[in-house]
Backbone as a chain_set.jsonl record, in Angstrom:
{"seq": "XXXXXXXXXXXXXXXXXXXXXXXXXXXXXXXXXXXXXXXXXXXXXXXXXXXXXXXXXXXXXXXXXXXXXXXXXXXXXXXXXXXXXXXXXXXXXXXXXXXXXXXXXXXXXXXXXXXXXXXXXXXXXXXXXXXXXXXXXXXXXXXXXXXXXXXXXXXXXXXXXXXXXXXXXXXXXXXXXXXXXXX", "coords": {"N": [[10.181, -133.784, 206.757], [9.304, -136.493, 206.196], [9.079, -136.14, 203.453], [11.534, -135.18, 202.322], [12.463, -137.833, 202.651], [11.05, -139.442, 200.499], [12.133, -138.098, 198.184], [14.877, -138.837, 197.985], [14.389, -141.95, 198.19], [13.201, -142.108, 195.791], [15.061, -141.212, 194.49], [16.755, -142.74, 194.936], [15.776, -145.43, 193.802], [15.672, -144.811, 191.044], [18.435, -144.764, 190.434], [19.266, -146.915, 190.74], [17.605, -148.809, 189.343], [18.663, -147.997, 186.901], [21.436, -149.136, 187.049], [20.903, -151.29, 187.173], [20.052, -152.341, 184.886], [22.032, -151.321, 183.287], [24.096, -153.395, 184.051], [22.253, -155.536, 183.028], [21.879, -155.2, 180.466], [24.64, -155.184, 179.835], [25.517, -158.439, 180.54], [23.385, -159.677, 179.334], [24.745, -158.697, 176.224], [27.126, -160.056, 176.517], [26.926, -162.956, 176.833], [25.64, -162.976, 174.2], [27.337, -163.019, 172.745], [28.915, -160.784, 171.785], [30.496, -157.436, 171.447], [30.149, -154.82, 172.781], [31.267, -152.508, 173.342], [33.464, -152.617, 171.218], [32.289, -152.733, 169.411], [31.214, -150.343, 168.827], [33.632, -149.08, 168.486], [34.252, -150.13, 166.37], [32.406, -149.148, 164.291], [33.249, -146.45, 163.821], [35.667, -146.634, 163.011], [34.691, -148.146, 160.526], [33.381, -145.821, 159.285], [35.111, -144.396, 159.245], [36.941, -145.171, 157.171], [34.923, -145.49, 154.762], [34.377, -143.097, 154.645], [37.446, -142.056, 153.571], [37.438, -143.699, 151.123], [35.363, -142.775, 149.821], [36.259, -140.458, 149.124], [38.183, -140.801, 148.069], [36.663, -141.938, 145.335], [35.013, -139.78, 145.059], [36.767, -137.969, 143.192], [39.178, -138.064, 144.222], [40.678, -139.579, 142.62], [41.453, -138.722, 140.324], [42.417, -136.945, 140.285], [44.827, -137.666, 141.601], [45.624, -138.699, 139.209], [45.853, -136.414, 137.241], [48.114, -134.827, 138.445], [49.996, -136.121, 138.117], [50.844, -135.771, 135.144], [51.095, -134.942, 131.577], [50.712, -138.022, 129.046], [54.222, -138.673, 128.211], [55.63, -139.619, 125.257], [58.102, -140.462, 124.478], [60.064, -143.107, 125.044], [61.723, -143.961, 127.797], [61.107, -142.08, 129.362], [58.241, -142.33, 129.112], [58.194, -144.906, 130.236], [58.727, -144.197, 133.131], [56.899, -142.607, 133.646], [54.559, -144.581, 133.548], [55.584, -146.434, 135.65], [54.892, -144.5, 137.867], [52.509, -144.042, 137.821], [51.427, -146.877, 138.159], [52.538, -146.969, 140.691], [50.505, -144.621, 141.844], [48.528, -146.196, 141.501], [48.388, -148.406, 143.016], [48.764, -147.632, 145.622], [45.74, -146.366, 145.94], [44.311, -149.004, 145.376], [45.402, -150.067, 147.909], [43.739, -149.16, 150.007], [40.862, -151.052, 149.362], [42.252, -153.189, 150.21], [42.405, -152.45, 152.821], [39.543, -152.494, 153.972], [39.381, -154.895, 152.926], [41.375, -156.338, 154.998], [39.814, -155.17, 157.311], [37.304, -157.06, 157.518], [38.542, -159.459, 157.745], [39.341, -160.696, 155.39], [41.691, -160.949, 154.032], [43.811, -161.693, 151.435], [46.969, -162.402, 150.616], [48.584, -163.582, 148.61], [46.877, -162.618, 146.702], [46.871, -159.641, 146.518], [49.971, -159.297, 146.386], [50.362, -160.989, 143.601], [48.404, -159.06, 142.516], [49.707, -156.47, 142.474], [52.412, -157.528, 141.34], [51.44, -157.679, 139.04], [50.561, -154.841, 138.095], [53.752, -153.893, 138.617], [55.32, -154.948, 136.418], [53.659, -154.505, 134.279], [54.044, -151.392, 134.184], [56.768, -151.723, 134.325], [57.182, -152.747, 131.319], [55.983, -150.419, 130.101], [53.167, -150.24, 129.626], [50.61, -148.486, 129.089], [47.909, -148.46, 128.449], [47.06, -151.318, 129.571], [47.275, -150.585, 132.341], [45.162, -148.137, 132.722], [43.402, -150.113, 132.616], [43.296, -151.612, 134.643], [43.028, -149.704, 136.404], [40.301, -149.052, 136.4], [39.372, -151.597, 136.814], [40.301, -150.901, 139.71], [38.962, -148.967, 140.698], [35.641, -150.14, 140.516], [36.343, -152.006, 142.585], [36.631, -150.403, 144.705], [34.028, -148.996, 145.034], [32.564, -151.433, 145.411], [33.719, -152.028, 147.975], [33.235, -149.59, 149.278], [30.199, -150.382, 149.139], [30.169, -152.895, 150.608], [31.039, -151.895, 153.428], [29.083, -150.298, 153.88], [26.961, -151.678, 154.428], [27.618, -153.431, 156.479], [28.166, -151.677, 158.644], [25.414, -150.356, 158.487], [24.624, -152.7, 159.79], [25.778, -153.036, 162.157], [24.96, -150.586, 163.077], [22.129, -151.281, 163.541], [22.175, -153.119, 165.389], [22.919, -151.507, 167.972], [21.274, -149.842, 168.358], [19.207, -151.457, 168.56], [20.38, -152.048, 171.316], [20.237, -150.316, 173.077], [17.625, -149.595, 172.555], [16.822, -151.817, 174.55], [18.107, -151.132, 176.867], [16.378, -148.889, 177.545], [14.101, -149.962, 178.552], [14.555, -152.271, 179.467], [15.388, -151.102, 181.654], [13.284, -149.257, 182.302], [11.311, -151.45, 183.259], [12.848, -152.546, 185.449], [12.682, -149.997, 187.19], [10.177, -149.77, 187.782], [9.759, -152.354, 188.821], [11.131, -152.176, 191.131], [10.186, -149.996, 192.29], [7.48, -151.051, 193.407], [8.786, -153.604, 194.614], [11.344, -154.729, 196.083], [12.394, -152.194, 197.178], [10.373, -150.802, 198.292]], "CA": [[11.239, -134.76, 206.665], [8.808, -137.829, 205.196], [8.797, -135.705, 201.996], [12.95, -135.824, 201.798], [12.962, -139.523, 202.391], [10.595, -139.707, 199.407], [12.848, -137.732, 197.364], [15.792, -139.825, 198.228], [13.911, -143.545, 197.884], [12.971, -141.93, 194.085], [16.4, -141.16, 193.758], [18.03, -144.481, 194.428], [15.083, -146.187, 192.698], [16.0, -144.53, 189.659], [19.702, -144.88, 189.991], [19.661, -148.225, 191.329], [17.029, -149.257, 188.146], [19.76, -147.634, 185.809], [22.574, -149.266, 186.944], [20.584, -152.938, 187.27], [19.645, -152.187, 183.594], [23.469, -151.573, 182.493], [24.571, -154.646, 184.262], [21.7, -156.54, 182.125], [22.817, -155.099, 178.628], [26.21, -156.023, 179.647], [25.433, -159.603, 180.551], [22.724, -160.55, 177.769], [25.654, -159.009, 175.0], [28.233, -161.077, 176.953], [25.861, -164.477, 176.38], [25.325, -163.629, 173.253], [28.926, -163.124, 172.094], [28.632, -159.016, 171.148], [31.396, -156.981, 172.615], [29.757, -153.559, 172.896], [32.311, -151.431, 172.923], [34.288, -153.482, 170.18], [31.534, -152.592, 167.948], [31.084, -148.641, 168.761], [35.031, -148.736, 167.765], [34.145, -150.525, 164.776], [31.502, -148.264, 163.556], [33.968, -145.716, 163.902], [36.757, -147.368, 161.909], [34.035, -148.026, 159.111], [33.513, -144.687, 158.972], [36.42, -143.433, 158.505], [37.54, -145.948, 155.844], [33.977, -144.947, 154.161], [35.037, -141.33, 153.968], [38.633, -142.7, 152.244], [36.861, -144.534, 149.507], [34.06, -141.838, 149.704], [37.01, -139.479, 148.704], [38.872, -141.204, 146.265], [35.867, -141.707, 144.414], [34.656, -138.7, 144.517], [37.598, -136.736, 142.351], [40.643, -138.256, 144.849], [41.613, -140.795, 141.746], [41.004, -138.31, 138.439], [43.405, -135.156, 141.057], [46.238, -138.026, 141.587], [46.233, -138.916, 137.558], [46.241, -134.865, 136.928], [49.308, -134.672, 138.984], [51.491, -136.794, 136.961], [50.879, -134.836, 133.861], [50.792, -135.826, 130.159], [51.422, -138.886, 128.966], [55.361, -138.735, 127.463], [56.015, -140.581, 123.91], [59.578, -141.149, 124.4], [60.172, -144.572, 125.68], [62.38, -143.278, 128.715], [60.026, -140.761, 129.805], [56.863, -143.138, 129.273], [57.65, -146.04, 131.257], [58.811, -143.39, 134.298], [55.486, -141.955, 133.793], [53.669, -145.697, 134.306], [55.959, -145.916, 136.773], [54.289, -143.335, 138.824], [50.915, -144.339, 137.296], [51.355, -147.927, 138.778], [52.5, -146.24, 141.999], [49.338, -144.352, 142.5], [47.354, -147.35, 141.093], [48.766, -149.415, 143.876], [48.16, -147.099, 146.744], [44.427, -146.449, 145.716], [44.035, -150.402, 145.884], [45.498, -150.606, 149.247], [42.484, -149.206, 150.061], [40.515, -151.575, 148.986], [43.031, -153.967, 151.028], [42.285, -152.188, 154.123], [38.671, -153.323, 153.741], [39.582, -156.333, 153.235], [41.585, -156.307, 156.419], [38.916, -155.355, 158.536], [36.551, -158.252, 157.254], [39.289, -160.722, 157.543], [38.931, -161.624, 154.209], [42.844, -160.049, 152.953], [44.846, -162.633, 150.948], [48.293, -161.862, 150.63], [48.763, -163.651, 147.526], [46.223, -161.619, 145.392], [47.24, -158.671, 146.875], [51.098, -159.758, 145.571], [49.874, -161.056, 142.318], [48.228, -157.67, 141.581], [51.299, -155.751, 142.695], [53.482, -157.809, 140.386], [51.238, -157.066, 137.397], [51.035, -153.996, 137.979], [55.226, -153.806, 138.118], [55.174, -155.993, 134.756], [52.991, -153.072, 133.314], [55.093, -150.559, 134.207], [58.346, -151.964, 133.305], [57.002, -152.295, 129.769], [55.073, -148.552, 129.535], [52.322, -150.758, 129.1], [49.436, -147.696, 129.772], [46.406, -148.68, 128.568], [46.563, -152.261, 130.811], [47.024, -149.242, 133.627], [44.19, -148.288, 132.574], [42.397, -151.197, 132.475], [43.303, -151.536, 135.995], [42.438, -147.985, 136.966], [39.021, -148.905, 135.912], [39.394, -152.569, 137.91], [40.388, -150.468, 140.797], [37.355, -148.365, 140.98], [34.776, -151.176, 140.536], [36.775, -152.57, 143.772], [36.276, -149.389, 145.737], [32.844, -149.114, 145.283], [32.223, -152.893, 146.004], [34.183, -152.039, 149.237], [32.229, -149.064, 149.935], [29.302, -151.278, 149.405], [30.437, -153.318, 151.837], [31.323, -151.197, 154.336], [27.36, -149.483, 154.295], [26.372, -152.904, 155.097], [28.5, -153.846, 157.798], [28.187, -150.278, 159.442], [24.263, -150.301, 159.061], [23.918, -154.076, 160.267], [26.062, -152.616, 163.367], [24.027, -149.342, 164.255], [20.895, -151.632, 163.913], [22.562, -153.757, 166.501], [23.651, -150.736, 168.902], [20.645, -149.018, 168.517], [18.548, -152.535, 169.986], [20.625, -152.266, 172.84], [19.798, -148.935, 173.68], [16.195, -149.901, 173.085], [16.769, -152.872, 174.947], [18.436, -150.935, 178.19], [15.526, -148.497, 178.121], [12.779, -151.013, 178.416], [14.639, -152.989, 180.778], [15.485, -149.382, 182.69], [11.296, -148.89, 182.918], [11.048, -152.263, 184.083], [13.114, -152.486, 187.092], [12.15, -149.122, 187.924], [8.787, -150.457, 188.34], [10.088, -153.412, 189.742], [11.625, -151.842, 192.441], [8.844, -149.264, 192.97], [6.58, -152.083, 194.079], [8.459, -154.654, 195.137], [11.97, -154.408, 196.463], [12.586, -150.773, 197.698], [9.028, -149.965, 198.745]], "C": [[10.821, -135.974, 205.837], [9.093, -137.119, 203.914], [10.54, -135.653, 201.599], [13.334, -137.043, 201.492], [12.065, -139.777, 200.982], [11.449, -139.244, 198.366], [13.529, -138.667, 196.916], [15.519, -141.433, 197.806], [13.809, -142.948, 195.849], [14.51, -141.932, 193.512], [17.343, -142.244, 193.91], [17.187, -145.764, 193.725], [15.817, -146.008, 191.286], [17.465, -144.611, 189.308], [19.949, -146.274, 189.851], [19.076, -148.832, 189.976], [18.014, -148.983, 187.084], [21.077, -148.517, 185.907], [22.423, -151.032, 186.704], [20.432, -153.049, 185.8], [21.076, -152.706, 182.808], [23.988, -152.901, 182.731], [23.552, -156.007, 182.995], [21.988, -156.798, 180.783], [24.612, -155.862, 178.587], [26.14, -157.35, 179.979], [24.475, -160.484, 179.49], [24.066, -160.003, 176.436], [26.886, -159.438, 175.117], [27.809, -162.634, 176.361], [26.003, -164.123, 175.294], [26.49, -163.506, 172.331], [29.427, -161.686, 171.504], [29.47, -158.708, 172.405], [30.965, -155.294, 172.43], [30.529, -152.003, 172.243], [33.357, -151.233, 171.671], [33.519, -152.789, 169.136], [30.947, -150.847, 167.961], [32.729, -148.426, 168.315], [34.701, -149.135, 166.309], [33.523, -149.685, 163.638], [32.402, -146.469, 163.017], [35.26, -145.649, 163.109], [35.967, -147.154, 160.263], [33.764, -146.705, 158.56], [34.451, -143.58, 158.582], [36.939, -144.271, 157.457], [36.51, -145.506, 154.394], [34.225, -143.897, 153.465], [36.359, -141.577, 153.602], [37.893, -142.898, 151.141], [36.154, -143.833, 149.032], [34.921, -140.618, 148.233], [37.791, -139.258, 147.48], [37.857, -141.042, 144.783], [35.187, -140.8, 143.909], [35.727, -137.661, 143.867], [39.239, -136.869, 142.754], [41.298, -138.678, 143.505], [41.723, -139.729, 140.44], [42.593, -137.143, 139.485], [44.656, -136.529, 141.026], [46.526, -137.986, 140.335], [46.559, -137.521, 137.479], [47.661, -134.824, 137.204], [50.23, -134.991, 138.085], [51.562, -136.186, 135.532], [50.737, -135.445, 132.992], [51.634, -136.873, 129.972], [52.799, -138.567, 127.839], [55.207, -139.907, 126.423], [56.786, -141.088, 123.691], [59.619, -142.126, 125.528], [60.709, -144.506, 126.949], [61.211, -143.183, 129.857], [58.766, -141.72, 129.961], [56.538, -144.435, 130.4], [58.071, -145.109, 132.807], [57.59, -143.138, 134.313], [53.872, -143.142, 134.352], [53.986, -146.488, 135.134], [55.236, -145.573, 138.285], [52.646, -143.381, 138.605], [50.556, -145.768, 137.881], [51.067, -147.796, 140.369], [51.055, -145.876, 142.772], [48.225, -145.449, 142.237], [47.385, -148.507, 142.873], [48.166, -148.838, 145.452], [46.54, -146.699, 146.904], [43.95, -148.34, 145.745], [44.297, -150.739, 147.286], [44.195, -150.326, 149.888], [41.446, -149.817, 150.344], [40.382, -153.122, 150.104], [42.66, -153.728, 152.29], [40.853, -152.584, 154.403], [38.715, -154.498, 154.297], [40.304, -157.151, 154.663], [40.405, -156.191, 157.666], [37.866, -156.197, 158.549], [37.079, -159.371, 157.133], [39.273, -161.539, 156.487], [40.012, -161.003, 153.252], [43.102, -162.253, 152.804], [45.687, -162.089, 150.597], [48.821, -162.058, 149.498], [48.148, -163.321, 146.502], [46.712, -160.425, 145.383], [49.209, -158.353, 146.045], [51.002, -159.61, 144.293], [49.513, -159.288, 141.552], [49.385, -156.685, 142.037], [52.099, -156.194, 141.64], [53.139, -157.42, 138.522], [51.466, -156.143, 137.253], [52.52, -153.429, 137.597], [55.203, -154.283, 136.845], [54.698, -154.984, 134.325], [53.668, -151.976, 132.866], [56.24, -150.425, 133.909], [58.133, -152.061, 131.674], [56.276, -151.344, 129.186], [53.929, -149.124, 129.151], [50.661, -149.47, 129.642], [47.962, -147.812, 129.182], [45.954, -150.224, 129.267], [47.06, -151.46, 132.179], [45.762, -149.228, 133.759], [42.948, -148.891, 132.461], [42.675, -151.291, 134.049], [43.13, -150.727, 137.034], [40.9, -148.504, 136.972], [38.276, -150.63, 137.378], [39.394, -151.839, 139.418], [39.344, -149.734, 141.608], [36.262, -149.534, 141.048], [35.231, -152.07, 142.404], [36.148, -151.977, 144.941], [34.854, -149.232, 146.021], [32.031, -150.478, 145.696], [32.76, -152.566, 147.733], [33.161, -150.946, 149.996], [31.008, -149.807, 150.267], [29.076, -152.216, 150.698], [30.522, -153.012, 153.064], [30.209, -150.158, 155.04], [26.955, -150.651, 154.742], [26.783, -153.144, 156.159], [27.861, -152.713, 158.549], [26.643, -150.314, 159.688], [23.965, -151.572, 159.842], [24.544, -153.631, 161.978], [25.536, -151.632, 164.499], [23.021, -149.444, 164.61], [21.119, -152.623, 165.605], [22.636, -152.529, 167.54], [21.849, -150.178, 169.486], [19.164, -150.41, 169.384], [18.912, -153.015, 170.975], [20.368, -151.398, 173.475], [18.58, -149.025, 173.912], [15.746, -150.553, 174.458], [16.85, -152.321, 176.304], [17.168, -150.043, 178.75], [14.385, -149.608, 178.628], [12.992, -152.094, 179.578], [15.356, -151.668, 181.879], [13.919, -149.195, 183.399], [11.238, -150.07, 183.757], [11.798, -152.85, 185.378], [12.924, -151.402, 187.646], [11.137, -149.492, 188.729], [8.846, -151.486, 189.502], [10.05, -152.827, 191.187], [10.971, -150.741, 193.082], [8.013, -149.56, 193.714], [6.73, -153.204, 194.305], [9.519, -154.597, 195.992], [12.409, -153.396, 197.336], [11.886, -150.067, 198.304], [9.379, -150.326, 200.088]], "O": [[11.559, -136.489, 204.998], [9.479, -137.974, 203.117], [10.82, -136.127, 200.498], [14.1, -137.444, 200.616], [12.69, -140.553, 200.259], [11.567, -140.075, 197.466], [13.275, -139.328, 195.91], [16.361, -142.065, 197.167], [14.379, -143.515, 194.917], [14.983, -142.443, 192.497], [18.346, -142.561, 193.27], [17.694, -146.779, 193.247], [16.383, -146.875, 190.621], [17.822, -144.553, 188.131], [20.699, -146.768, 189.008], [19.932, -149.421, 189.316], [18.17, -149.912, 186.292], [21.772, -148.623, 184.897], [23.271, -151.822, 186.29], [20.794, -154.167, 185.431], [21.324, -153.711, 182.142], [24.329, -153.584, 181.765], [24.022, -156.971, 182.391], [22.223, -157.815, 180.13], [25.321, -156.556, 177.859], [27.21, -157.754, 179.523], [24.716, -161.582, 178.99], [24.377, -160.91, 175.664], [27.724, -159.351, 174.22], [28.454, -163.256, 175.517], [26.725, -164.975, 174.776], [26.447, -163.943, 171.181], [30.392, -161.662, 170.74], [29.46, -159.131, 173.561], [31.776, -154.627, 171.788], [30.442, -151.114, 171.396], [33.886, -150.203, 171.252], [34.038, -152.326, 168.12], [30.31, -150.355, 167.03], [32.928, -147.375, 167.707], [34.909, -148.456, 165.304], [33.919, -149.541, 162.482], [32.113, -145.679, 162.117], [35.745, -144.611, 162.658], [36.305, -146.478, 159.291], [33.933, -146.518, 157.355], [34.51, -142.513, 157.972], [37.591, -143.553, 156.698], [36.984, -145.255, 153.286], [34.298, -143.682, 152.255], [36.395, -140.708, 152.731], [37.844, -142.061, 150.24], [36.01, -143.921, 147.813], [34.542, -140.202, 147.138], [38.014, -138.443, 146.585], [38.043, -140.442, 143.724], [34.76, -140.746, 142.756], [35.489, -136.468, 144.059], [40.202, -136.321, 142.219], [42.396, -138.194, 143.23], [42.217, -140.262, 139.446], [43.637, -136.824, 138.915], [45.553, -136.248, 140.231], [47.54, -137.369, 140.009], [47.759, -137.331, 137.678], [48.439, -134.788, 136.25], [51.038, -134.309, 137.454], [52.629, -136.278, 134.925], [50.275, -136.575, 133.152], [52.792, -136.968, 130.379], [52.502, -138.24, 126.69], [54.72, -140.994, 126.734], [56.784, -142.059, 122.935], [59.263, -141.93, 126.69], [59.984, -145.244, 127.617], [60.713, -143.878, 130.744], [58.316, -141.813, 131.103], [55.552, -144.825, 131.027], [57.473, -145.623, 133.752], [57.061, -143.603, 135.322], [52.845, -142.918, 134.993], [53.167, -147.295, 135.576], [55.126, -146.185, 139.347], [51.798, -142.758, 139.245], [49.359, -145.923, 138.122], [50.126, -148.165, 141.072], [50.558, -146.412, 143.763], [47.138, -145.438, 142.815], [46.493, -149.086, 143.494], [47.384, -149.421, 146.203], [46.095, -146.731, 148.051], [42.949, -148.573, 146.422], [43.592, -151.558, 147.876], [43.553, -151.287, 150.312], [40.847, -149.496, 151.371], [39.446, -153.782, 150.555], [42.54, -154.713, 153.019], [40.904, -153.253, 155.434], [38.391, -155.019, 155.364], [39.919, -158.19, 155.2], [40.222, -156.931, 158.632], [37.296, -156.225, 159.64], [36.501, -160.309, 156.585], [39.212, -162.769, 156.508], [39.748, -160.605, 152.118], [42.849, -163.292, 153.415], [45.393, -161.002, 150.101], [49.51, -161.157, 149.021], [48.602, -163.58, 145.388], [47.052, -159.977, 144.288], [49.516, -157.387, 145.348], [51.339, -158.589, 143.693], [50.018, -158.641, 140.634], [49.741, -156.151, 140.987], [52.562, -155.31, 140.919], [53.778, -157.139, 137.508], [52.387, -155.879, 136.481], [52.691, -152.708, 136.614], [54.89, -153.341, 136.117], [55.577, -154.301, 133.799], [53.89, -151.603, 131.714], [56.8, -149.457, 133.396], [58.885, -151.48, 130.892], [55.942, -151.341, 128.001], [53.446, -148.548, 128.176], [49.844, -149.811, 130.497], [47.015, -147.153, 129.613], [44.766, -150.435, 129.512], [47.148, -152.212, 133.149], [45.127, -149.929, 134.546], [41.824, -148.424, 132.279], [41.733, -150.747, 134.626], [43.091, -150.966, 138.241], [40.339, -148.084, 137.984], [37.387, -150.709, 138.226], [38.547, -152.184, 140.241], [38.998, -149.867, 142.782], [36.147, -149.782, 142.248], [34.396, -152.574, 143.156], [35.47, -152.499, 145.825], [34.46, -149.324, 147.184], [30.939, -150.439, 146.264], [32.026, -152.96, 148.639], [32.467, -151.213, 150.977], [30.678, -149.941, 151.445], [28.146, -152.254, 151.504], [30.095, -153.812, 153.897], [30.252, -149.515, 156.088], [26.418, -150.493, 155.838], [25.925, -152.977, 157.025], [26.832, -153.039, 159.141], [26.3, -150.312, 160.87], [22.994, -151.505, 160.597], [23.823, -153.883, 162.943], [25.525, -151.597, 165.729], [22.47, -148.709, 165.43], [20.372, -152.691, 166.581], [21.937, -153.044, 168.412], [21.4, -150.158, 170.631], [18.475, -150.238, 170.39], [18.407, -153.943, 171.607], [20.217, -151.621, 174.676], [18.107, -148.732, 175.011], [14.849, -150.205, 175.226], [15.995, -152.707, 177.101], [16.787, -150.158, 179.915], [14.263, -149.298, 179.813], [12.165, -152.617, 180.325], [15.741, -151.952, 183.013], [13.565, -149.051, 184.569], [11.118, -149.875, 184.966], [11.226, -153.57, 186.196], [12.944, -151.535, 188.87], [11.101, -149.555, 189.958], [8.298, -151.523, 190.604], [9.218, -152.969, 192.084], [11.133, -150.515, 194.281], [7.607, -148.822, 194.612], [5.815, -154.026, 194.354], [9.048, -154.372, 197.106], [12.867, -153.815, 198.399], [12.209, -149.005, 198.836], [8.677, -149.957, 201.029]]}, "num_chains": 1, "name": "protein.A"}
């Protein structure tokens, strides 16, 4: 029977050390203003915005231009065509925008502004300032990706020293309570 109660004392040592642990991670990244869970969603967000931009850039932006086909010569036909070349220009920037959304750093009136050039472009078949903005648009994306490896690693370095953090204070109230509390 002594040899069950030993079982048992090990086994609420070790639960009891686990659960004093969690309460500690959750009160030192309360103090220090870190919302835990906030930031395992986040990492999760970045990642999927990552693989967007990942996508575009890899062959998404060259497969939408394909789509629209050759450029038309007749005046008609040409500005429909930058049109639809603005179009996808615009939705590959939102992109960009969404980024910028999750770093709180959108402005509404750049975001506008380049919308209206864009229209302006397009109403006059203007396709090589498309193009010049095709080229703007990419340089964006990859700045955003950029961004978005930073953020994401500065977050999993954070996650991953709380995990350190819970083991280490996990060993040490084990201990604790091996030889001082529970004994």
């Amino acid at each position: 029977m002594s040899i069950l109660n030993r079982d048992v004392v090990v086994v609420i040592k070790f639960v009891t050390s686990c659960v004093t642990a969690a309460f500690l991670i959750f009160f030192i990244s309360a103090i220090s203003g870190e919302d835990l869970y906030k930031n395992q969603k986040s990492i999760a967000d970045l990642d999927r915005l990552l693989t967007e931009i990942s996508t575009e850039l890899d062959g998404g932006i060259e497969m939408r231009i394909r789509q629209l086909g050759e450029v038309p010569e007749v005046n008609p036909y040409r500005r429909f065509y930058c049109a639809e070349y603005a179009k996808e220009l615009h939705e590959i920037s939102y992109i960009t925008e969404k980024q910028k959304i999750a770093f709180d750093s959108f402005n509404v009136r750049d975001f506008e502004a380049k919308s209206r050039r864009l229209v302006s472009y397009s109403e006059t078949g203007d396709l090589k300032s498309l193009l010049d903005e095709l080229e703007i648009v990419k340089r964006e994306l990859k700045n955003s990706a950029n961004l978005i490896a930073k953020k994401r690693q500065k977050l999993v370095r954070q996650r991953t020293a709380y995990i350190v953090l819970f083991f280490v204070l996990w060993l040490v109230t084990y201990f604790y309570y091996g030889r001082g509390i529970l004994r």
